[in-house]
C-alpha positions in Angstrom: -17.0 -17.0 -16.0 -16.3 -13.8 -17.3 -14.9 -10.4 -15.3 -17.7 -8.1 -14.6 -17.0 -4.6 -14.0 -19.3 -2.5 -11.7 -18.8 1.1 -11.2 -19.6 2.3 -7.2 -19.1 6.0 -6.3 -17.1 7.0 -3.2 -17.3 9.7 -0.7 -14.7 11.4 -2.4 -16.0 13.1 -5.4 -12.6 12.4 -7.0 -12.2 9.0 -6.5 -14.0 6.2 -8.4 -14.0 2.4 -7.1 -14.8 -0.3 -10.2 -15.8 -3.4 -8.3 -14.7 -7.1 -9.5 -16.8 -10.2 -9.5 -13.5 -12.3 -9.1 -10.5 -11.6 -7.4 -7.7 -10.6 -9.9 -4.8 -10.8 -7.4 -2.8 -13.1 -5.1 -4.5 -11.3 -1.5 -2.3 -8.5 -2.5 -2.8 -4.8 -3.0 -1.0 -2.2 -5.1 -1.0 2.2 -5.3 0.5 3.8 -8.2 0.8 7.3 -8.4 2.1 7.7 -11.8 2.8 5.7 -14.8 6.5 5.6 -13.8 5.3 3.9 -10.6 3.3 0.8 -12.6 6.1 -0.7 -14.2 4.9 -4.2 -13.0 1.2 -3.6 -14.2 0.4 -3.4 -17.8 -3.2 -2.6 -16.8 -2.4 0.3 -14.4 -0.3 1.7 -17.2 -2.8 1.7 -20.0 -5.2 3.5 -17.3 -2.6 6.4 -17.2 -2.9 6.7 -20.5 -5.7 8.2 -19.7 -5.2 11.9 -19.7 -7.8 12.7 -16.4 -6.2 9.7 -14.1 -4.1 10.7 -11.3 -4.0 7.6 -9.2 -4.9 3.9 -9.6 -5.1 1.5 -7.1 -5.1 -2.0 -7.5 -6.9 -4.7 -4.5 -7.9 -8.0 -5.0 -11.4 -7.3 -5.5 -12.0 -3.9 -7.3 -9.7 -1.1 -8.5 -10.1 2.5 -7.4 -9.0 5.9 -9.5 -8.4 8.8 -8.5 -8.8 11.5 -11.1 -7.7 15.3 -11.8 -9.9 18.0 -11.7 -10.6 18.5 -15.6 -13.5 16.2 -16.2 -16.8 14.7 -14.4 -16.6 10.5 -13.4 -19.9 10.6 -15.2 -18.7 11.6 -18.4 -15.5 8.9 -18.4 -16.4 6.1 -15.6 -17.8 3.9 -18.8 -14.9 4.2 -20.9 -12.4 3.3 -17.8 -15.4 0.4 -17.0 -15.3 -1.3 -20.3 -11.1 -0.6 -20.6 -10.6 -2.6 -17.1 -13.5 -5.3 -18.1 -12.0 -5.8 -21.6 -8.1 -6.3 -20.2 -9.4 -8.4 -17.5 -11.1 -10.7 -20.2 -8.3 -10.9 -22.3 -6.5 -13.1 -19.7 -3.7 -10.8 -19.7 -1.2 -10.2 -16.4 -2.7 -8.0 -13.9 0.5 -7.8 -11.8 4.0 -9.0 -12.8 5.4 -11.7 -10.9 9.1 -10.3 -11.2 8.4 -6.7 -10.4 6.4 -7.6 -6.9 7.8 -5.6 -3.9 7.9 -7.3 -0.4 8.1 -4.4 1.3 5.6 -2.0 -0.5 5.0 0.9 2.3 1.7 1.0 3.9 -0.7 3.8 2.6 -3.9 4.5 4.3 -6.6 6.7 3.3 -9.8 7.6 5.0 -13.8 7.1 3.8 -16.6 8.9 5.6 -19.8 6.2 6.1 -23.6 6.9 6.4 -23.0 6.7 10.1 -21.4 10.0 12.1 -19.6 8.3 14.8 -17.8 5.7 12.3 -14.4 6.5 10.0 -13.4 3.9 7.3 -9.5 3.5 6.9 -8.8 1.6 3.9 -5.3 0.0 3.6 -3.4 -0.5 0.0 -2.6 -3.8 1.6 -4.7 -7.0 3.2 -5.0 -6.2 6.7 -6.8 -9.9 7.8 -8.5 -12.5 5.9 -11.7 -12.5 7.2 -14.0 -9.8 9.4 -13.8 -9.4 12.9 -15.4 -6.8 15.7 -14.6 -5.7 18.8 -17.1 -4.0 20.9 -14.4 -3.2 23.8 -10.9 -4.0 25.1 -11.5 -7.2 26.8 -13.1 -8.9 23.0 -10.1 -7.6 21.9 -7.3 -9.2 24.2 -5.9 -11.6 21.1 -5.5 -8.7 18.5 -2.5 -6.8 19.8 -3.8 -4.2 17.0 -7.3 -3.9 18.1 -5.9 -4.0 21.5 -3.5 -0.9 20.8 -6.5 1.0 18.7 -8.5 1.0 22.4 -5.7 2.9 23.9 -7.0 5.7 22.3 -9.9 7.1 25.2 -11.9 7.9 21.9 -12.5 4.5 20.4 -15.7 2.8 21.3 -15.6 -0.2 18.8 -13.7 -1.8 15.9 -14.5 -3.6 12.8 -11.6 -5.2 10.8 -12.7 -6.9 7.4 -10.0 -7.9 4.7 -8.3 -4.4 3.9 -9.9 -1.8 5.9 -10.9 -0.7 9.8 -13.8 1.0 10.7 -14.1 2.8 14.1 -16.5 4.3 16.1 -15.9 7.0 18.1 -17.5 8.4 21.5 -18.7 12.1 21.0 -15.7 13.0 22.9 -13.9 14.4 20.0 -14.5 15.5 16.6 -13.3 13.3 13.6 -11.0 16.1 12.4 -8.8 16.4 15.7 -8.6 12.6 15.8 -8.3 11.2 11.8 -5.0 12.0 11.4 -3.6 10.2 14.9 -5.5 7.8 13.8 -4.1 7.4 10.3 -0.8 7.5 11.4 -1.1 4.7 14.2 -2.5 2.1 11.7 0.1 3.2 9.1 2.9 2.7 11.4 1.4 -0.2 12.8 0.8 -2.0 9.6 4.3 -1.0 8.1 6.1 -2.7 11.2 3.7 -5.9 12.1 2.0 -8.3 10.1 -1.5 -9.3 11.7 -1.9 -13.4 12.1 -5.4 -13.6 13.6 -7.4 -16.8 13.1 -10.5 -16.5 15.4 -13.4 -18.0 13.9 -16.8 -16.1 13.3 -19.6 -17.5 14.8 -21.5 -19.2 12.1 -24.9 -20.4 11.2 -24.9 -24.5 10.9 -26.6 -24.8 8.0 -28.0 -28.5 9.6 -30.3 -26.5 11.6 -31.6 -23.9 8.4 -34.8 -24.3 6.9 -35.0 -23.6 3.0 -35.9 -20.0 3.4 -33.2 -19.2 5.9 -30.7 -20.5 3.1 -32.2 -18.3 0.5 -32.3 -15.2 3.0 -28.4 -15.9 3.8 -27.7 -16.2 -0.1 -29.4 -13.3 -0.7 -28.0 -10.9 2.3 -24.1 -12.6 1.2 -24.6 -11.7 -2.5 -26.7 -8.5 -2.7 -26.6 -6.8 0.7 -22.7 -7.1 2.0 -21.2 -6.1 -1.0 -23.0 -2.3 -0.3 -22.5 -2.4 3.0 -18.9 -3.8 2.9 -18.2 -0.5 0.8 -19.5 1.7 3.7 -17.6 0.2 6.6 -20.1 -2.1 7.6 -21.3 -6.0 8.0 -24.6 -7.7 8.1 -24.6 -11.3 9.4 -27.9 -13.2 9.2 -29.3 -13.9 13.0 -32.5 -16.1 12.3 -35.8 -16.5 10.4 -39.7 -16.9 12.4 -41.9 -18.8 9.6 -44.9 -18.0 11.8 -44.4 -14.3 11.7 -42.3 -14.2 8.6 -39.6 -12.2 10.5 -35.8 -12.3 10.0 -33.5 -10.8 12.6 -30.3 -9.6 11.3 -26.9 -8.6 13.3 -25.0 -5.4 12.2 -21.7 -4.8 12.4 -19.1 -1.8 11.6 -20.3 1.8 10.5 -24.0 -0.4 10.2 -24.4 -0.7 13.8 -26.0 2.5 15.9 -26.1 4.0 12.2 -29.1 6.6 12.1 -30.0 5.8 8.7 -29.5 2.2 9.4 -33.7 1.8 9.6 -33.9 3.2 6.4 -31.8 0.9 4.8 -33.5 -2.3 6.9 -36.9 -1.2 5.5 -36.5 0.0 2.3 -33.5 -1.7 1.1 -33.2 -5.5 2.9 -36.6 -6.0 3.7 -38.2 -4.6 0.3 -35.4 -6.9 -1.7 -36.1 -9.7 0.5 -40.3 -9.2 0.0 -39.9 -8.9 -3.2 -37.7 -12.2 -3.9 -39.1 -14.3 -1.5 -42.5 -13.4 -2.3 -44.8 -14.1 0.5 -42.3 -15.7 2.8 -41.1 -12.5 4.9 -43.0 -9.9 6.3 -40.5 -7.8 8.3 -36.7 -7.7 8.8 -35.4 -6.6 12.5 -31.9 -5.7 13.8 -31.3 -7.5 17.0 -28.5 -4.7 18.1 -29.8 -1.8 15.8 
């Protein structure tokens, strides 16, 4: 199967992310911030090349620039599309074995989400392999990170997914007294510990799911999580009526108590699911909306 390249804006005006159907490294992420820093990635270097690129960063999963001030992303995001679809496709070395550092330090930077009360901090490096929330201390007791994050009298829930957190905060403070505390916690955290945490999510038994409740899963897992994955957020199928053509859905992260959350149930999920299951769902509900 071929690398497909798909260009997703970002909160940041500046910065672009180009998403990747296949993973392109070993669980591993990289942050150049100049062409002198890519010596062990011939792909970040020929992206430098570029006169208007300021920063690239490379993750498993998609790639995301950071450009100067001197043109618009959509006058160039095509040209830096096809460049990273075309290397990727010529089988060439995204990362250099040799030049790999073990000890890469930790650089965290923040994304604002649809929801108010919810921060995205997005690590250069794999923070856990897999997604996991935390609704209050006690859930948290086997994370020692999550644990440490609810010290902080401002921190209502966590959700952890591959290489960022997303937090909610109570209206006790404003984001701008508390994102930099924040930043530097997890920065300092992550440069010092490596998380190990294997608790399983709760999943559906596909023994017990009808026909349709496969479809709706394959649906939600390859056209609904990847958007909401890039906005801090999680959507895990809950379960399907037949009789009243209703499927309940569980939101997580910056999706969960997320104002425009309804919106995107009724005219996003539901309409996609309406329109590709044709007359087998009627109306999508979120059980903790």
């Amino acid at each position: 199967m071929s690398y497909i390249v798909k260009v997703e804006r970002t909160q940041n005006k500046f910065i672009n992310k180009f998403e990747i159907n296949k993973f392109i490294t070993n669980h591993l992420s990289f942050e150049y911030n100049n062409i002198d820093d890519a010596k062990n990635s011939q792909l970040a270097q020929e992206l430098f090349y570029l006169p208007f690129v300021k920063k690239v960063y490379i993750t498993p999963s998609f790639i995301s620039i950071e450009r100067f001030n001197i043109v618009e992303w959509e006058d160039v995001e095509e040209e830096v599309k096809n460049l990273i679809e075309n290397y990727l496709n010529s089988e060439k070395e995204v990362i250099s074995e040799v030049k790999k550092e073990k000890n890469n330090p930790i650089s965290i930077y923040t994304e604002s989400t649809p929801n108010p009360s919810v921060l995205k901090f997005v690590s250069n490096k794999l923070i856990v392999d897999g997604s996991f929330e935390f609704n209050n201390i006690d859930e948290a007791q086997e994370m020692e990170f999550a644990k440490k994050l609810f010290e902080f009298s401002y921190v209502k829930s966590i959700y952890i997914s591959k290489n960022f957190v997303s937090i909610t905060k109570y209206d006790l403070k404003n984001w701008d007294e508390v994102t930099l505390e924040l930043r530097n916690f997890i920065k300092n955290y992550l440069e010092k510990n490596e998380i190990n945490f294997q608790r399983k999510e709760v999943e559906t038994e596909e023994i017990d799911l009808d026909e349709t409740s496969k479809k709706i899963i394959s649906i939600l897992d390859e056209y609904i999580k990847p958007a909401v994955s890039s906005d801090g957020g999680n959507i895990l199928f809950d379960s399907y009526d037949k009789d009243k053509k209703l499927v309940k859905v569980i939101l997580q992260g910056a999706c969960s108590g997320c104002p425009s959350s309804t919106v995107t149930l009724k005219n996003g999920i539901e309409n996609m699911l309406k329109e590709m299951l044709s007359d087998k769902v009627n109306s999508v509900e979120a059980i903790n909306g």
